[in-house]
C-alpha positions in Angstrom: 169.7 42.0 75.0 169.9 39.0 72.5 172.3 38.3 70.7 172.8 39.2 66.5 173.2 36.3 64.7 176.3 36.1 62.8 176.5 35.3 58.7 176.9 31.8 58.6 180.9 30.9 57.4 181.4 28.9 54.0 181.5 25.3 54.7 185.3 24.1 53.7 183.4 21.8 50.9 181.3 24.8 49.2 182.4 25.7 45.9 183.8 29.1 45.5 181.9 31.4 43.0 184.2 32.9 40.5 184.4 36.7 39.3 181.8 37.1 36.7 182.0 37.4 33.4 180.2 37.5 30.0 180.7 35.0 27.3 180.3 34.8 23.5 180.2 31.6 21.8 180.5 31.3 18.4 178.2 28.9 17.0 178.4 26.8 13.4 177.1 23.6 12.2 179.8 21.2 12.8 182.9 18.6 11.0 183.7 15.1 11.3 186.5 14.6 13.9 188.4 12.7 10.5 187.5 11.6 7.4 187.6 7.9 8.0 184.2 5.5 8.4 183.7 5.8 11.9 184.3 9.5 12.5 182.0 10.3 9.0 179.8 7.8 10.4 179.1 9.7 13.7 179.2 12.9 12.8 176.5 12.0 10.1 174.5 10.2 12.4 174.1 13.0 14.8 173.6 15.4 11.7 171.0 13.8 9.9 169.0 12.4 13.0 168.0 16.0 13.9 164.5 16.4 13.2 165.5 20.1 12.2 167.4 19.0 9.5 165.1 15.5 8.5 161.4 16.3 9.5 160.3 12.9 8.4 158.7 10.6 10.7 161.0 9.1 13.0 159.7 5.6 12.7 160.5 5.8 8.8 163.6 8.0 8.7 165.0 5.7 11.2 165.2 2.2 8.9 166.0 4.9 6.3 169.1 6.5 8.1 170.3 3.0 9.9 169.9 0.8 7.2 170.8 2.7 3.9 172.2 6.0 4.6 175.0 5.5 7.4 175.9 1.8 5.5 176.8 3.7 2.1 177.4 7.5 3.0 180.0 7.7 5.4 182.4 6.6 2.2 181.5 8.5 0.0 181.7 11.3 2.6 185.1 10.9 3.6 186.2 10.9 -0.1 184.8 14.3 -0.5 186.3 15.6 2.9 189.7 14.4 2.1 189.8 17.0 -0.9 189.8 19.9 1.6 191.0 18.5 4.7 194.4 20.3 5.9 196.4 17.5 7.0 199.2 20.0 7.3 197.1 20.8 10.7 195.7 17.7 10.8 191.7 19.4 10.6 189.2 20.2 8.4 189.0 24.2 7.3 185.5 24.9 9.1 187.0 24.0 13.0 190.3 26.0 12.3 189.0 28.7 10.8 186.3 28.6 13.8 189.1 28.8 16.1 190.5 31.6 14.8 187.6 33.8 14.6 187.1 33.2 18.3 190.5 34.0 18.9 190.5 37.0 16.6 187.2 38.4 18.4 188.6 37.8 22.3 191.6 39.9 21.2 189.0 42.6 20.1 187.0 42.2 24.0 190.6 41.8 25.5 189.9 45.2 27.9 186.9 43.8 28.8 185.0 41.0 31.0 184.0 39.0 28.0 185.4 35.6 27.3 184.9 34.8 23.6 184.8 30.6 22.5 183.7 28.6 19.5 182.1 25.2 19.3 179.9 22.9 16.7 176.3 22.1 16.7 177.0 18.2 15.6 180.8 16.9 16.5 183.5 19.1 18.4 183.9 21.2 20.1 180.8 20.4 21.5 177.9 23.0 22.2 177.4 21.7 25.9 181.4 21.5 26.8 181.5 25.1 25.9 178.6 26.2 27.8 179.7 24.4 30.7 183.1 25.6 30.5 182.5 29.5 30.2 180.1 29.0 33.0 183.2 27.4 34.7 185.0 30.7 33.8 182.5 32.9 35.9 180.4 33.6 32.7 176.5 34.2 34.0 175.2 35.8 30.9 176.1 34.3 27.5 175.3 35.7 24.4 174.8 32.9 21.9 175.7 33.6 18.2 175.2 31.0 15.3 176.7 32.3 12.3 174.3 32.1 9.7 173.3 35.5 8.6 169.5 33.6 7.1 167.9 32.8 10.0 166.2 28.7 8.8 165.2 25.9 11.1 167.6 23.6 10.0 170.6 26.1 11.2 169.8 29.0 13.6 167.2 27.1 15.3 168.6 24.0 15.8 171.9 25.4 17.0 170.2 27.7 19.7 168.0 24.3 20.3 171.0 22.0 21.2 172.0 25.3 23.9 169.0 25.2 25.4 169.2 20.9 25.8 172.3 22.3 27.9 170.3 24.7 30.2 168.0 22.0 30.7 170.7 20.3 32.7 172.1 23.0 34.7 171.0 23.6 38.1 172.6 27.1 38.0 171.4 28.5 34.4 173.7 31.5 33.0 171.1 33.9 31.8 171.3 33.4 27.4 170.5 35.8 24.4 170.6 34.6 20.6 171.5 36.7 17.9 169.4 37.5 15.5 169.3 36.6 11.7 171.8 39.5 10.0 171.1 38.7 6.9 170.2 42.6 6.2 172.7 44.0 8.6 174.3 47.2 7.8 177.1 45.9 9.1 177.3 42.5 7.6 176.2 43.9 3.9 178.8 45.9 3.7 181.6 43.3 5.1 180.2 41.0 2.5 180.6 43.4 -0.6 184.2 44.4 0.6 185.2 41.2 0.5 183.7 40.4 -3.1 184.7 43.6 -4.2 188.1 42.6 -3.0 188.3 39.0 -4.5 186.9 40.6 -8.0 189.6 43.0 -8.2 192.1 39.8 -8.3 190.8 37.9 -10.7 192.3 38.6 -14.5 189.1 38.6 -16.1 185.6 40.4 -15.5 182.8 38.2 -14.9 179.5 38.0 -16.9 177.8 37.1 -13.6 178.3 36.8 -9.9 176.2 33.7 -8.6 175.6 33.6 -4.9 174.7 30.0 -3.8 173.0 29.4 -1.1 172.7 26.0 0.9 169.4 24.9 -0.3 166.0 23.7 1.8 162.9 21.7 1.4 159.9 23.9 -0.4 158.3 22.1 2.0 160.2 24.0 4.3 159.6 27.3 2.9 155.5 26.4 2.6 155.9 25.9 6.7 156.5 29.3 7.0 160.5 29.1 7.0 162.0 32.8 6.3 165.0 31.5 4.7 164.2 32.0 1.3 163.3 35.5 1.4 166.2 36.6 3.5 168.2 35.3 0.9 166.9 36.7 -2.2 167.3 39.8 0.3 170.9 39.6 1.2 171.7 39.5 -2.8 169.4 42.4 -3.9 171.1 44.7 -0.6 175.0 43.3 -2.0 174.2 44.2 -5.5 172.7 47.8 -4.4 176.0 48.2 -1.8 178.4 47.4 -4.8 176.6 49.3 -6.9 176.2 46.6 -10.1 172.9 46.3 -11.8 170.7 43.4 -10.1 170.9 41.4 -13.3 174.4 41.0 -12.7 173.9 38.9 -10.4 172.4 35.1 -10.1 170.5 33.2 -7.3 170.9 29.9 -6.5 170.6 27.1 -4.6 172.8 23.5 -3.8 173.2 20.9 -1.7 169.7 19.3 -2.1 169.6 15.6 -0.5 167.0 13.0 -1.1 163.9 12.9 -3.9 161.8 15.8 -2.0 161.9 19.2 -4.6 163.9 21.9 -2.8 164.2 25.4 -3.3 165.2 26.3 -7.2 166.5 27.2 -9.1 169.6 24.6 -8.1 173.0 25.2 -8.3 174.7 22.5 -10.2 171.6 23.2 -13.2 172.3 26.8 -13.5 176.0 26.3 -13.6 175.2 23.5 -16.9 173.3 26.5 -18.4 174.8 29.6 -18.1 177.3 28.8 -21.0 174.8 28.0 -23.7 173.6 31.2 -22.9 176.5 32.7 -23.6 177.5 33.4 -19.8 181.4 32.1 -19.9 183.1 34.1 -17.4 181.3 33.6 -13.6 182.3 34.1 -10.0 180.4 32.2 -7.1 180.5 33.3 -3.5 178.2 31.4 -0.8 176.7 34.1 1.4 174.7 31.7 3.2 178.2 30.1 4.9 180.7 32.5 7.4 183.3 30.1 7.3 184.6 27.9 4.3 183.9 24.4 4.9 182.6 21.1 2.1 180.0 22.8 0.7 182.0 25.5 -0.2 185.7 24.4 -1.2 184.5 20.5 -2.5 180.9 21.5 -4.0 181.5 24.6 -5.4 185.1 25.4 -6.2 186.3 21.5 -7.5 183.2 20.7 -8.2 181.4 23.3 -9.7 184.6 24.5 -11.1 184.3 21.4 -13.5 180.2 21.3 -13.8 180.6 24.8 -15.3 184.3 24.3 -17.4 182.3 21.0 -19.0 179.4 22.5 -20.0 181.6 25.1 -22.1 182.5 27.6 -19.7 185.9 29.6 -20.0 186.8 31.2 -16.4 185.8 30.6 -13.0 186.2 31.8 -9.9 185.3 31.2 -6.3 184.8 33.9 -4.3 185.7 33.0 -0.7 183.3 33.1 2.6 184.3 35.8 5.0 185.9 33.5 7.0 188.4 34.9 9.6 189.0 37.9 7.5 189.1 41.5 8.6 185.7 42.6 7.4 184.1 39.0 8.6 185.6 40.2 12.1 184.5 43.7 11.9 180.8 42.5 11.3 180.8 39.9 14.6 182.2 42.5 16.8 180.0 45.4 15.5 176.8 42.5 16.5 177.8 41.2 19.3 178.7 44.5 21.3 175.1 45.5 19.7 173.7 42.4 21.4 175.7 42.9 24.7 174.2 46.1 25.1 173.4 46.4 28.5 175.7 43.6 30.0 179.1 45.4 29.2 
């Protein structure tokens, strides 16, 4: 009678396979390591050379980011970054407050098999250390989650782009989902006008409007076939309805525009010159476009818009901060990602 061939034993060299797990990472745009030359330098180098972000020819963008940009901005940079860097923690605000949403939502999956971690699309903590080490951890499914709640090219996409550059490397490929664009979540909507509601009822004086600023785009984008834009104007229509204020209440904008290309209007730092000749002198501003408070929120909106608005005859202002690592902002992420989970927990 032969003989039933045994199951072959583990060579002693053979890496063991850990128990498996599900992660979560938090994904955002990213933060210079510090604010001097070198660290602005790199961080800017990595941002702008994504052709997400720049879609101009490489051949020309390159002389243009080389030889101009990364000679003059990095300065200029690092000024604006040391207004609302917290040296008491020796960071900027967007990486600690990432840190702690992560930390805040892995308490939340703490009965569970899911491992919960953070990390940047441009500087640290890198997208590929992360992957790498909750697939380290035992993590064979990951659920991917940039938070922007406007799905665009130049944020969603490119951060789920920079995961997949990781999978490209990995001989054994944890199986990925990406969540959505939220922008109209029931969830998120209403976490959004709790907080604003919240803020308003702080502030000694009623504002005449509530501007919601949005990072701006391109319209070249936008022609391409770019959702962003819409989903935006959505999000504001859907607060103002969940708060129940009258739509005119309310004011769209868009900053952060870079370069001589038109982007999306109206712009920001305009409407904030015009509102007081119109005799708008009392205005809050909330950036629903952002989760977490980072430049473009504390520097270009509340110093600086703060005194764009105050010069051009304006008598109180308020910024309305991002949800941050809040209760509601941690009440929408868990509500998505056990949503998105479905079906692997």
């Amino acid at each position: 009678m032969p003989s039933i061939p045994s199951i072959p034993k583990k060579p002693a060299d053979h890496p063991s396979v850990p128990p498996k797990k599900v992660g979560v990472l938090l994904l955002n745009l990213g933060t210079p390591d510090d604010t001097d030359y070198w660290s602005m330098r790199r961080y800017l180098g990595e941002f702008l050379w994504d052709k997400r972000v720049i879609e101009t020819p490489r051949i020309i963008w390159w002389f243009i980011l080389n030889l101009i940009i990364l000679n003059t901005r990095p300065q200029k940079s690092g000024a604006t970054y040391r207004k609302i860097w917290d040296y008491e923690r020796g960071d900027s605000p967007l990486r600690l407050i990432g840190k702690a949403q992560a930390e805040k939502l892995a308490k939340r999956f703490a009965k569970s098999d899911v491992i919960v971690d953070f990390a940047m699309r441009y500087g640290n903590p890198s997208t590929e250390e992360r992957i790498k080490a909750l697939k380290e951890k035992g993590c064979d499914r990951i659920l991917l989650f940039p938070l922007y709640p406007q799905y665009s090219a130049p944020t969603t996409a490119t951060a789920n782009d920079k995961a997949f550059d990781v999978l490209k490397t990995m001989r054994w490929q944890p199986a990925v989902r990406t969540v959505p664009a939220y922008f109209d979540d029931p969830a998120y909507i209403k976490a959004l006008a709790a907080s604003v509601s919240r803020q308003l009822a702080g502030l000694d004086f009623e504002p005449d409007k509530i501007i919601t600023s949005y990072h701006g785009m391109p319209e070249d984008y936008l022609k391409a076939g770019d959702p962003y834009h819409c989903q935006c104007i959505k999000t504001t229509r859907l607060l103002a309805a969940e708060m129940k204020l009258p739509h005119d209440r309310f004011v769209v904008s868009f900053q952060s525009r870079f370069g001589p290309a038109e982007w999306l209007k109206p712009y920001t730092d305009e409407t904030l010159k015009s509102l007081p000749e119109k005799g708008v002198r009392k205005i809050a501003i909330l950036a629903p476009a952002f989760s977490v408070d980072c430049l473009e929120t504390l520097e270009e909106l509340a110093i600086a818009g703060r005194e764009t608005f105050m010069d051009a005859g304006g008598d109180k202002f308020a910024y309305l901060s991002c949800l941050n690592d809040s209760d509601e902002a941690m009440q929408v992420i868990e509500a998505i990602s056990r949503r998105e989970l479905s079906g692997w927990i």
